[in-house]
KELUM-815100 format. One record per residue (C-alpha): x, z, y; residue number from 1; residue in one letter. Coordinates in Angstrom, 1 decimal, always signed. Layout:
N
- X,Z,Y,NUM,a $
...
***
This chain:
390
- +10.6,+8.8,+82.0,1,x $
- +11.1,+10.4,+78.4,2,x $
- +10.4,+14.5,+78.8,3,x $
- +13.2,+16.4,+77.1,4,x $
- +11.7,+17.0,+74.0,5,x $
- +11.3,+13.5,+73.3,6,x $
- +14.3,+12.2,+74.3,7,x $
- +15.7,+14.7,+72.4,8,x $
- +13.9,+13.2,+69.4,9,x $
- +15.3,+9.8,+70.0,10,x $
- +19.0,+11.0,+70.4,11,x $
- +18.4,+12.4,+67.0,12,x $
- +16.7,+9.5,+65.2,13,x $
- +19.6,+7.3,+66.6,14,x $
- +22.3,+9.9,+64.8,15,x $
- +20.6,+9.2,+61.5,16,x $
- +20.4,+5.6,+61.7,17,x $
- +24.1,+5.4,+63.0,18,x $
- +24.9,+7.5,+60.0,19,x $
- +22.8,+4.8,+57.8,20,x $
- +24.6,+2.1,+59.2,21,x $
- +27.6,+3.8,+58.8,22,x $
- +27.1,+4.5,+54.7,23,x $
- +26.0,+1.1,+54.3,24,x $
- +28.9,-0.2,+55.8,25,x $
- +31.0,+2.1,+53.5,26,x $
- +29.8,+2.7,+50.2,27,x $
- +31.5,+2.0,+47.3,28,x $
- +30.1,-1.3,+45.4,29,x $
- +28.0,+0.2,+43.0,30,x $
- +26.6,-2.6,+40.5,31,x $
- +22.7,-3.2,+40.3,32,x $
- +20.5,-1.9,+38.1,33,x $
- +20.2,-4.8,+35.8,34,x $
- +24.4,-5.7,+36.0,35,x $
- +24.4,-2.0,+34.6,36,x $
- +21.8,-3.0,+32.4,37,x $
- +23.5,-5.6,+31.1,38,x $
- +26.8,-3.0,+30.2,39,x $
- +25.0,-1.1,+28.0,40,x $
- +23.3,-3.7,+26.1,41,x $
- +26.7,-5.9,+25.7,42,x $
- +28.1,-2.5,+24.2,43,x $
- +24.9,-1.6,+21.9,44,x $
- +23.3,-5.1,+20.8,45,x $
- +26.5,-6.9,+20.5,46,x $
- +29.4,-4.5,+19.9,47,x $
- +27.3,-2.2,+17.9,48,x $
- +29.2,+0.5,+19.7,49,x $
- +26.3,+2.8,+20.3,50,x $
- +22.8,+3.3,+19.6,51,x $
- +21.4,+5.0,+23.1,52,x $
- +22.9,+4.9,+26.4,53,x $
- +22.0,+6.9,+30.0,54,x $
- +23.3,+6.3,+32.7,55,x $
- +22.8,+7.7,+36.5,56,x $
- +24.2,+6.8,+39.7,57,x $
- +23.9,+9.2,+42.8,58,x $
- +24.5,+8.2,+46.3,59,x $
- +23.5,+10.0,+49.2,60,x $
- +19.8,+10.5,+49.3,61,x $
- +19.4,+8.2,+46.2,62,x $
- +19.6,+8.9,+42.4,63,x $
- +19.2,+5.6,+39.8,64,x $
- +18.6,+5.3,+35.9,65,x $
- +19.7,+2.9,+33.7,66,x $
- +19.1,+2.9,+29.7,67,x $
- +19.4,+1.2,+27.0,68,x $
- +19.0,+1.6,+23.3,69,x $
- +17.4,+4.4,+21.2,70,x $
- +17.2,+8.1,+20.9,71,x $
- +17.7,+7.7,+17.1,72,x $
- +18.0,+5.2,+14.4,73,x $
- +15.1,+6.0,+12.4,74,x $
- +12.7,+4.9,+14.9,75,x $
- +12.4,+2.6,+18.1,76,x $
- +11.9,+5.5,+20.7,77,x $
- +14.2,+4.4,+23.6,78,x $
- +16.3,+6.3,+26.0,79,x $
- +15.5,+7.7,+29.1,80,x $
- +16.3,+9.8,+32.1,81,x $
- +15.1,+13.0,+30.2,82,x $
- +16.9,+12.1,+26.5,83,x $
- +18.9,+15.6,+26.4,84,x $
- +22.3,+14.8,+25.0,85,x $
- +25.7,+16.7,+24.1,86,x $
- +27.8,+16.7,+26.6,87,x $
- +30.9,+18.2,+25.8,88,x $
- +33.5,+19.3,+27.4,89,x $
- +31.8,+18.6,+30.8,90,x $
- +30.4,+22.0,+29.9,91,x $
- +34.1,+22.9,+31.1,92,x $
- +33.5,+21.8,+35.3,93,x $
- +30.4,+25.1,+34.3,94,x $
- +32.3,+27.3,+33.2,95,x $
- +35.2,+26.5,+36.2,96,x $
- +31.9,+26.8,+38.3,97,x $
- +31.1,+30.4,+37.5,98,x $
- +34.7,+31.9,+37.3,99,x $
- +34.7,+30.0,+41.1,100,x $
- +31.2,+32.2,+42.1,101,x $
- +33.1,+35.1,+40.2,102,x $
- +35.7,+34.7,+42.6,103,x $
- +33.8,+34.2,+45.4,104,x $
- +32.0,+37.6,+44.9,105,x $
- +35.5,+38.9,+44.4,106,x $
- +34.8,+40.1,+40.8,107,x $
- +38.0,+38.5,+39.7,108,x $
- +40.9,+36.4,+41.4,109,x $
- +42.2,+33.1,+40.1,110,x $
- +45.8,+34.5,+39.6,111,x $
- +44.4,+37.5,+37.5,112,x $
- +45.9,+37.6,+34.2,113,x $
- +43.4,+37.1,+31.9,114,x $
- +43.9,+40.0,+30.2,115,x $
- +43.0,+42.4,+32.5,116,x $
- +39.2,+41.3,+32.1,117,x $
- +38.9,+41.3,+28.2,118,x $
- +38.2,+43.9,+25.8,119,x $
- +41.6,+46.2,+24.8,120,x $
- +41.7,+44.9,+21.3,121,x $
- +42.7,+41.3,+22.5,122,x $
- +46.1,+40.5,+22.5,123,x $
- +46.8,+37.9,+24.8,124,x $
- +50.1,+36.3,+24.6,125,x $
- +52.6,+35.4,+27.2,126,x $
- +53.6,+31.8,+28.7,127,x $
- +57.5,+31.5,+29.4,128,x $
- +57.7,+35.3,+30.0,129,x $
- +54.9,+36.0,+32.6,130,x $
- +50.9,+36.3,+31.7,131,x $
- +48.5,+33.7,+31.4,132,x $
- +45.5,+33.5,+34.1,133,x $
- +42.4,+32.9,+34.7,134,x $
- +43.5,+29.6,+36.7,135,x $
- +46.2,+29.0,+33.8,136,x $
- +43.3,+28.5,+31.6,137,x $
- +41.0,+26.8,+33.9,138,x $
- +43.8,+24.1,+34.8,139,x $
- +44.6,+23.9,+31.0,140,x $
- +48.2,+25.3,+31.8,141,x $
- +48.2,+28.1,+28.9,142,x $
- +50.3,+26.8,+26.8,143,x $
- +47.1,+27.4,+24.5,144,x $
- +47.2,+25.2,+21.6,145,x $
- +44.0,+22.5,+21.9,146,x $
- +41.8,+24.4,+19.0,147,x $
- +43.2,+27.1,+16.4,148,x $
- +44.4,+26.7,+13.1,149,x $
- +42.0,+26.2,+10.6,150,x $
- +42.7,+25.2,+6.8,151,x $
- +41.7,+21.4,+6.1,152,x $
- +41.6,+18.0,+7.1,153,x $
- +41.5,+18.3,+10.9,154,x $
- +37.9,+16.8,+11.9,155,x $
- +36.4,+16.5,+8.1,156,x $
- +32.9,+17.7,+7.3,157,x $
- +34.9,+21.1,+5.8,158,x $
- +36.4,+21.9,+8.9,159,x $
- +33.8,+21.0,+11.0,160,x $
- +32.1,+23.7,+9.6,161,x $
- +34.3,+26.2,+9.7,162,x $
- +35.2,+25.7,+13.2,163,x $
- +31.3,+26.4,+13.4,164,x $
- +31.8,+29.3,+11.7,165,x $
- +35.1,+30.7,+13.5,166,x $
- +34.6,+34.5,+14.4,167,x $
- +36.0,+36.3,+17.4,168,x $
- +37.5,+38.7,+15.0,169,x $
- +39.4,+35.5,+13.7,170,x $
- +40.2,+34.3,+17.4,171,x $
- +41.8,+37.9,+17.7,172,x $
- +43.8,+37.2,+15.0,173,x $
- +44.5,+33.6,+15.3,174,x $
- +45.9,+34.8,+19.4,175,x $
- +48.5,+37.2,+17.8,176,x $
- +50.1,+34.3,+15.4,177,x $
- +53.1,+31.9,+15.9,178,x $
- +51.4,+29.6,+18.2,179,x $
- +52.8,+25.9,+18.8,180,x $
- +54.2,+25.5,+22.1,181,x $
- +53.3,+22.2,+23.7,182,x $
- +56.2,+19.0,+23.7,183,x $
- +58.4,+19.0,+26.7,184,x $
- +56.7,+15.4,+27.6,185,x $
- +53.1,+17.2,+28.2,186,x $
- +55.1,+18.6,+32.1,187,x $
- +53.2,+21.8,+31.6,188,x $
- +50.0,+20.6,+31.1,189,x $
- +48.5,+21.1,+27.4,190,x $
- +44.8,+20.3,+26.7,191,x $
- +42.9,+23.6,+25.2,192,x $
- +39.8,+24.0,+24.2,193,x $
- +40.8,+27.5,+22.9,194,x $
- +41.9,+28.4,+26.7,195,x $
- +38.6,+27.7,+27.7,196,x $
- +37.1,+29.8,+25.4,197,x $
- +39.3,+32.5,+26.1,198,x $
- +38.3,+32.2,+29.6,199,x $
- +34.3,+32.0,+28.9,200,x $
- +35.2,+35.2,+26.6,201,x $
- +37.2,+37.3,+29.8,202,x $
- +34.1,+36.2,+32.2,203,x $
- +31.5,+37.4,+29.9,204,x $
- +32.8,+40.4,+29.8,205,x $
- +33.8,+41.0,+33.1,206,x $
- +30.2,+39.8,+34.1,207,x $
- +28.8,+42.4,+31.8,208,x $
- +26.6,+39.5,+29.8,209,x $
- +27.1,+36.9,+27.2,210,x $
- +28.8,+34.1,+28.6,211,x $
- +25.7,+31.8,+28.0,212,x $
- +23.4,+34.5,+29.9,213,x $
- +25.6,+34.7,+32.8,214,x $
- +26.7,+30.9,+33.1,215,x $
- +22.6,+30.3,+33.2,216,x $
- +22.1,+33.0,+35.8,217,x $
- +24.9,+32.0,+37.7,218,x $
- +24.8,+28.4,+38.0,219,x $
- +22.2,+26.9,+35.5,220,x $
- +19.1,+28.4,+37.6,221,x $
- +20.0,+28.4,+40.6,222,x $
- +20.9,+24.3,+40.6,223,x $
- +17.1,+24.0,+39.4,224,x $
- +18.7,+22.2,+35.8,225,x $
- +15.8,+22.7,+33.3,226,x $
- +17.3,+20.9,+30.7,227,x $
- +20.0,+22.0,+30.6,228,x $
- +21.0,+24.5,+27.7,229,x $
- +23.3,+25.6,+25.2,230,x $
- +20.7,+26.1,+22.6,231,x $
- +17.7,+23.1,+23.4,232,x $
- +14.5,+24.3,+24.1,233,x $
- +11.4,+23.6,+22.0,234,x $
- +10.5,+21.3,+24.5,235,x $
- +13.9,+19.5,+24.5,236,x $
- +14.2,+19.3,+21.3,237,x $
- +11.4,+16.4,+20.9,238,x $
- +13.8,+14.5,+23.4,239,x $
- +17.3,+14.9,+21.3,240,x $
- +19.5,+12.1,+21.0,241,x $
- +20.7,+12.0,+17.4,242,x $
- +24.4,+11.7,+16.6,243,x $
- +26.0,+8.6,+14.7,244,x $
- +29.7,+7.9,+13.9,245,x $
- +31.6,+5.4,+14.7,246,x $
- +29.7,+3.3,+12.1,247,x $
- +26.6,+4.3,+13.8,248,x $
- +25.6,+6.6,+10.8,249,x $
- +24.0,+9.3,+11.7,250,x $
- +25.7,+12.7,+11.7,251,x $
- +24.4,+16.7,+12.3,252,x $
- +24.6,+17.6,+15.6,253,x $
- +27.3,+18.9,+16.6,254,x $
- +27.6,+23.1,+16.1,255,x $
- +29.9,+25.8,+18.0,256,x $
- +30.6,+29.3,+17.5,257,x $
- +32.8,+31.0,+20.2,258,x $
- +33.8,+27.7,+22.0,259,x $
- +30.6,+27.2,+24.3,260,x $
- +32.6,+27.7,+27.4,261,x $
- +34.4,+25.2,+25.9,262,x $
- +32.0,+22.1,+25.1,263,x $
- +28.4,+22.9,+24.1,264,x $
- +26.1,+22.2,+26.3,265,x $
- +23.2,+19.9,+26.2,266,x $
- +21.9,+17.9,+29.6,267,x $
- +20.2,+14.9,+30.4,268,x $
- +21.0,+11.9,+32.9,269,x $
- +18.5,+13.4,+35.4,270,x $
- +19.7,+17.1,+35.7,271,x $
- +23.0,+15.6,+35.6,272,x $
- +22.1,+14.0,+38.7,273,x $
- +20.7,+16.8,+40.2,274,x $
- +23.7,+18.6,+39.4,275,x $
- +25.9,+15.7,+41.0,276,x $
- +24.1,+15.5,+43.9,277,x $
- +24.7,+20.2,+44.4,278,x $
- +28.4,+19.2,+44.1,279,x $
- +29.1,+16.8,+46.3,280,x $
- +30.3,+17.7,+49.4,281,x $
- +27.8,+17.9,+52.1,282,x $
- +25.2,+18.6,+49.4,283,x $
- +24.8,+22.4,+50.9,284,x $
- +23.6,+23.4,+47.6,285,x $
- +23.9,+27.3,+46.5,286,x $
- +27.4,+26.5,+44.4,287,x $
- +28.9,+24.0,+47.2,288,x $
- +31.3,+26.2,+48.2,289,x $
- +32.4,+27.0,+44.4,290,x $
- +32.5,+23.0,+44.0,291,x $
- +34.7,+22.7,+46.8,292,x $
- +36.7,+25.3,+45.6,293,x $
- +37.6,+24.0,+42.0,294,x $
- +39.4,+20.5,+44.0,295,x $
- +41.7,+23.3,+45.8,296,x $
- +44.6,+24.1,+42.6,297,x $
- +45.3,+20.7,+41.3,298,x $
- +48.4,+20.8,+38.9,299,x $
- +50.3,+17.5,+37.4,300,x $
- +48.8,+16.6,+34.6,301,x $
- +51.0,+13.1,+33.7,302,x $
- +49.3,+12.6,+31.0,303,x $
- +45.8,+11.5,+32.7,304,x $
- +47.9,+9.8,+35.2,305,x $
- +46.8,+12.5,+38.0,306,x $
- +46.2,+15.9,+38.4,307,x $
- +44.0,+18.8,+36.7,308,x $
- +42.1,+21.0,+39.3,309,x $
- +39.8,+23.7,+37.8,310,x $
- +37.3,+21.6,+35.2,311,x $
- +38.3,+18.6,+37.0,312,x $
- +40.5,+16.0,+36.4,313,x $
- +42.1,+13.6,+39.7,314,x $
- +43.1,+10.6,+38.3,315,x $
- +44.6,+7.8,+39.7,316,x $
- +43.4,+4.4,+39.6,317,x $
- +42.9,+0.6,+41.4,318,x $
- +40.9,+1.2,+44.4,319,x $
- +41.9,+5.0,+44.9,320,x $
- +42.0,+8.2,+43.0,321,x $
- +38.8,+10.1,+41.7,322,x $
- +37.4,+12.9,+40.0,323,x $
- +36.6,+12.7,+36.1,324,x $
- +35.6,+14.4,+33.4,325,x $
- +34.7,+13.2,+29.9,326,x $
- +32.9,+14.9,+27.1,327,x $
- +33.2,+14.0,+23.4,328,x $
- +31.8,+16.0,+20.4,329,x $
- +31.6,+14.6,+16.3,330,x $
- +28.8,+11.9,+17.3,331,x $
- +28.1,+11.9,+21.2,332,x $
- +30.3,+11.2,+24.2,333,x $
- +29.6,+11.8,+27.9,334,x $
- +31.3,+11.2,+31.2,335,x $
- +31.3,+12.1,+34.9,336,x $
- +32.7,+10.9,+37.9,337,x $
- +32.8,+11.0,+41.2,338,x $
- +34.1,+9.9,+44.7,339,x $
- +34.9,+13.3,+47.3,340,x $
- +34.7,+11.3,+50.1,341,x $
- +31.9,+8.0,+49.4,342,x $
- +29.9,+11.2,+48.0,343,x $
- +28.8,+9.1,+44.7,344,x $
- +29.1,+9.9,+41.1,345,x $
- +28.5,+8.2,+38.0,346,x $
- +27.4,+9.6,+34.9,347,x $
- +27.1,+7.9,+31.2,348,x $
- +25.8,+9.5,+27.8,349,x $
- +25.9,+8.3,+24.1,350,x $
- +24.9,+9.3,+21.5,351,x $
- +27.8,+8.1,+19.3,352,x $
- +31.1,+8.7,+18.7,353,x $
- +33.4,+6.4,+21.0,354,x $
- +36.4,+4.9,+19.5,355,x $
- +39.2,+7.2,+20.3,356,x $
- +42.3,+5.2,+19.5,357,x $
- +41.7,+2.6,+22.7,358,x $
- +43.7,+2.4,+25.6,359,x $
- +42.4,+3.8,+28.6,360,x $
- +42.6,+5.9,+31.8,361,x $
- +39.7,+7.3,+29.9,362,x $
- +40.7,+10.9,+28.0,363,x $
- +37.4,+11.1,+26.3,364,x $
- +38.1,+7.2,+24.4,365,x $
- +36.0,+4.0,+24.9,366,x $
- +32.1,+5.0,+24.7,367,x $
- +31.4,+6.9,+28.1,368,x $
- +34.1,+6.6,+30.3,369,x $
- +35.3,+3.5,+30.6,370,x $
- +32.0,+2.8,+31.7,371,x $
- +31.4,+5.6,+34.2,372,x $
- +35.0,+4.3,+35.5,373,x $
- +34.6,+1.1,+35.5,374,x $
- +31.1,+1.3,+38.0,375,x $
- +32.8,+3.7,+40.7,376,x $
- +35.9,+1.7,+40.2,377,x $
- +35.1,-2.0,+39.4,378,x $
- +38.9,-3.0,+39.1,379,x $
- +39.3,-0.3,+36.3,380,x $
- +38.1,-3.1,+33.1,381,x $
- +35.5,-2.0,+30.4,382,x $
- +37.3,-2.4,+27.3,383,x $
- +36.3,-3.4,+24.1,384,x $
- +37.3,-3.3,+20.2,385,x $
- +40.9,-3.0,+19.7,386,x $
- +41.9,-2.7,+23.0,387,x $
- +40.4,-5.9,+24.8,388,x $
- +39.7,-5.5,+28.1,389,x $
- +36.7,-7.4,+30.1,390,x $
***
């Protein structure tokens, strides 16, 4: 007969396996590493459509990488796990992340107007009579125009560089002008990239630090990302994917001023892993419980076919809905999703401008996200030039 301690063991290790069994018999159909393989080199050797590609999938107790391609053009060092990329406006599921540990620590409640925790000489205006919050901003329901008005060609070199340059005495100003409501179509629901830096502006100071300080304090250490940064390192800068156009040309990387809450952080495949694997549920990372807090206010967004909770979009799709979000900056695109309830995620980097005109549940265009989509939702189809789907 078994003493207790050993049976005790064996009731355990049969748990584990049963809940082995039960994964395996559940998991999403994630392709192979080679099928993934083969993606990336259809879309860089023969549609020219990138020149590096990363690409992670995390299931439970598992991370894999998959590249292909080049860092940059001018030589033939490839991609890999540690290739630090732009990432976007996945930088927006951080910043959601620390106003959800802000709010957890009760320095500031999702339905505060966001005035209340910026500086007195901001003027913040009002949405259809009542004051925007911190959640308005976070759900992109602001009424916030996508980026502020600057003279010039929207996107040329010129205003690239003056975006760059754009001051927070100029955001001050710009906040107090005749902004452009968004169309009666949008149901509420207006992409901003200025409400996000409003709201990376109002943390900052009600953290008593830069926003970059306290967003690396808050939820950059204590997820263990070291390469993850606004600004690279000395040592990440050896690894930096270079940008290229939609001709594959290469481009400057891409600069912010004010807007990092917004979209300016650089990551790899593998701390973006790591980082999938603190958010998913069960995870019992440090910042779970702020993960599982940005899922709870989801808000129709109809024009992502789902919802927007805070960072995160819910999209619906073939094979059940999921949570998304893309990145795209003048040369690089990026893209993360993620099943709640498989507990799997996907993410895919380039280092090149995807073709924004395409089709697509995808909101960040044809480059990243079709292809993140398309591995945790096989029935969603990559797509190629001009539409095609395959």
């Amino acid at each position: 007969m078994m003493n207790r301690r050993t049976l005790l063991k064996a009731i355990a290790a049969t748990a584990i396996a049963a809940t082995k069994s039960t994964w395996a018999e559940h998991a999403l159909p994630i392709s192979d590493d080679d099928t993934i393989r083969d993606i990336l080199k259809h879309r860089i050797d023969l549609e020219k459509r990138s020149v590096g590609m990363a690409v992670s999938v995390v299931t439970p107790g598992r991370k894999r990488f998959v590249n292909w391609g080049r860092e940059r053009l001018s030589d033939n060092r490839p991609v890999t796990p540690d290739t630090v990329f732009e990432i976007g406006s996945i930088t927006k599921v951080f910043t959601a992340l620390l106003l959800a540990n802000m709010t957890r620590r009760g320095e500031v409640a999702l339905d505060d107007p966001v005035a209340r925790h910026l500086p007195d000489d901001f003027r913040v205006p009002e949405r259809n009579g009542r004051s925007i919050t911190l959640a308005d901003l976070a759900t992109h329901y602001s009424g916030l125009p996508r980026m502020p008005t600057i003279p010039g060609e929207p996107f040329s070199p010129q205003w690239r560089a003056a975006l760059a340059r754009f001051s927070v005495a100029e955001f001050k100003v710009w906040l107090t002008g005749e902004l452009s409501p968004p169309p009666p179509e949008a149901g509420g629901w207006w992409y901003s990239n200025t409400g996000y830096a409003l709201l990376g502006m109002a943390l900052g100071h009600r953290g008593g630090r830069p926003f970059e300080t306290l967003l690396q304090e808050r939820v950059i250490d204590p997820l263990g990302l070291r390469d993850t940064a606004f600004h690279p390192t000395v040592a990440m800068k050896r690894r930096l994917a270079e940008s290229h156009d939609r001709d594959l040309t290469p481009i400057p990387p891409f600069e912010s001023s004010i807007f990092s809450a917004a979209g300016y952080l650089h990551s790899t495949v593998r701390d973006l892993a790591r980082f999938a694997t603190a958010i998913l549920p069960g995870s019992h990372s440090r910042l779970e419980p702020e993960a599982r807090l940005l899922l709870t206010i989801q808000r129709d967004a109809p024009w992502i076919g789902g919802k927007q909770a805070l960072g995160w979009e819910v999209r619906n799709a073939p094979g059940g809905s999921f949570v998304s979000k893309d990145g795209v900056t003048w040369g690089q695109t990026a893209a993360m999703v993620y099943d709640p309830d498989q507990r799997v995620a996907v993410v895919v980097l380039s280092n090149t401008l995807p073709d924004l005109s395409a089709s697509t549940l995808s909101g960040g265009g044809i480059g990243a996200a079709d292809i993140a989509q398309h591995l945790l939702r096989p029935r969603i189809p990559l797509e190629g030039r001009g539409g095609a789907k395959y």
